[in-house]
C-alpha positions in Angstrom: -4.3 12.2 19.7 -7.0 9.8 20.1 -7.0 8.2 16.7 -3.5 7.9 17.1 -3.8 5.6 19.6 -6.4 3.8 18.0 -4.1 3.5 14.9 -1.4 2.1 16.6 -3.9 -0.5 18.3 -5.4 -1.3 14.7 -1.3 -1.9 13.1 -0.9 -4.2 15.8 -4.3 -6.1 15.8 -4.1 -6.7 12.4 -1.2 -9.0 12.2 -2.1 -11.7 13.9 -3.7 -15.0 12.5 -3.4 -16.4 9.0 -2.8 -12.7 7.8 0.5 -12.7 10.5 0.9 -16.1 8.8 1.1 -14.8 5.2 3.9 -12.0 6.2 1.3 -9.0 5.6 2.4 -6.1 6.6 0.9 -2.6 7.7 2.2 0.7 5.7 -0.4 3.9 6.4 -3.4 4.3 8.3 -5.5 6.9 7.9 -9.8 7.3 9.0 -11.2 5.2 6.2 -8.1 4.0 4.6 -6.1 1.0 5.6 -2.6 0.3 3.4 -0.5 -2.8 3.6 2.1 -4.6 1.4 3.7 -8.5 1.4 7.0 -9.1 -0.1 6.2 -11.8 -2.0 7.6 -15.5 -1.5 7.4 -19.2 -2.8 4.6 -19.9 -0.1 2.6 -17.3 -1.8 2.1 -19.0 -5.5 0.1 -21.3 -6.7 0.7 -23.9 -9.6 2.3 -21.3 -12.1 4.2 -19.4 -10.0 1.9 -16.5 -10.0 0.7 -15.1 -6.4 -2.4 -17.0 -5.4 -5.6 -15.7 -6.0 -5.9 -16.4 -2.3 -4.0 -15.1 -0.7 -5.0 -11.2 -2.7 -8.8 -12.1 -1.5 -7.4 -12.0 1.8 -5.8 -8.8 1.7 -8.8 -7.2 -0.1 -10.8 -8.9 2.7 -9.2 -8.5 5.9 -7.7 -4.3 4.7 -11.2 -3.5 3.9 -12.3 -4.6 7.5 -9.3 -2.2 9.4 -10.1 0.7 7.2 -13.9 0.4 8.4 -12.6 -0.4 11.8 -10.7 3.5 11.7 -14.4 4.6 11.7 -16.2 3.2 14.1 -16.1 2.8 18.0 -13.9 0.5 19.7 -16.9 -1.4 21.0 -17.7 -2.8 17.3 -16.9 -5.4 15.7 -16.4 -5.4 11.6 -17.6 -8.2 9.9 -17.4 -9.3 5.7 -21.3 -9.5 4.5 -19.8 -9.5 0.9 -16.9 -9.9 -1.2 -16.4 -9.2 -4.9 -13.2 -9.3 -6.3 -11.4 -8.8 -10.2 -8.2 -10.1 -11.3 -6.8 -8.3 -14.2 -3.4 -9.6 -14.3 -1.2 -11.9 -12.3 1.4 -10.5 -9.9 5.1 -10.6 -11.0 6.4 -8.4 -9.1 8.6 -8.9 -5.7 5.5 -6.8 -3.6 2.2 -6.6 -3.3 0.6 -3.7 -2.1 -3.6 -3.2 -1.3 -5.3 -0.4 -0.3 -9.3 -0.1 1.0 -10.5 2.7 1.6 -14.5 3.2 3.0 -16.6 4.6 -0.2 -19.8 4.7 1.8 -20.7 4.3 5.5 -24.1 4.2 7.0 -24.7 3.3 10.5 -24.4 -0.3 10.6 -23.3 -1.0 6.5 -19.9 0.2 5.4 -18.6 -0.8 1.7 -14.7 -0.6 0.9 -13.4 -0.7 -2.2 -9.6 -2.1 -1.9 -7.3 -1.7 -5.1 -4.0 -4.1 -5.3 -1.2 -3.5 -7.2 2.2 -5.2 -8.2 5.2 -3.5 -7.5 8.2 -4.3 -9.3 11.2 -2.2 -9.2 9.0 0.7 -7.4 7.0 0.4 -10.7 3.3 -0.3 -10.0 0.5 -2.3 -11.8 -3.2 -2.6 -10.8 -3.9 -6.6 -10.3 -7.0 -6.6 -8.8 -9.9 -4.6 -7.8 -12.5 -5.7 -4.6 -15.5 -4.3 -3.4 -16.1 -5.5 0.4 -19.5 -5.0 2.2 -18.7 -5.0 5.9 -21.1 -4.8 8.8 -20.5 -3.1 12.2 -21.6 -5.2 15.0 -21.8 -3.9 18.6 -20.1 -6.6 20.8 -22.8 -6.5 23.2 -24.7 -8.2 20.7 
């Protein structure tokens, strides 16, 4: 029942700021996975029309941080040490969908790996691939 709460909490916490700006929104939480999607629009592309590379950092970014954020105490903080991120294709599809799920977690370093796909007619394709090393920070500090 607890986590429950604490996912609720999390759907709501994450839209806010430049991720709120960019229309992201929350589909599944689970402990150590975090899923959201954006219906794609013009303010999303860059030059060719393609989604900006951008804006996919920041949902391999700021995902990564809420899945670690299922895992630890409400009294932490989650902050990016490290981003690396592929593109293997543009998106053409109408939706994008990422989701990070926590591959390791240690006491203070956590590492997500967040997968984004293009969804076009509910067909998927992989675009991108990002491995995110996130550090847990008490507040105190």
């Amino acid at each position: 029942m607890e986590n429950k709460k604490r996912f609720e909490f999390l759907k709501q916490d994450y839209r806010q700021g430049f991720p709120a700006h960019c229309g992201i929104e929350v589909v599944n939480i689970e402990a150590g996975h975090f899923e959201v999607k954006l219906t794609v629009g013009p303010e999303h592309a860059q030059r060719e029309g393609f989604v900006h590379a951008g804006v996919l950092a920041t949902m391999a970014d700021h995902t990564a941080g809420y899945a670690a954020y299922t895992l630890v105490a409400e009294d932490v903080s989650i902050l990016t040490i490290e981003l690396k991120i592929n593109y293997f294709k543009p998106v053409t599809g109408d939706t994008v969908a990422c989701r990070s799920k926590i591959i390791h977690q240690g006491r203070r370093i956590l590492v997500a790996e967040s997968e984004l796909f293009s969804i076009l007619q509910n067909r998927e394709k992989q675009v991108s691939k990002a491995i995110v090393t996130l550090m847990a920070v008490p507040d105190s500090a």
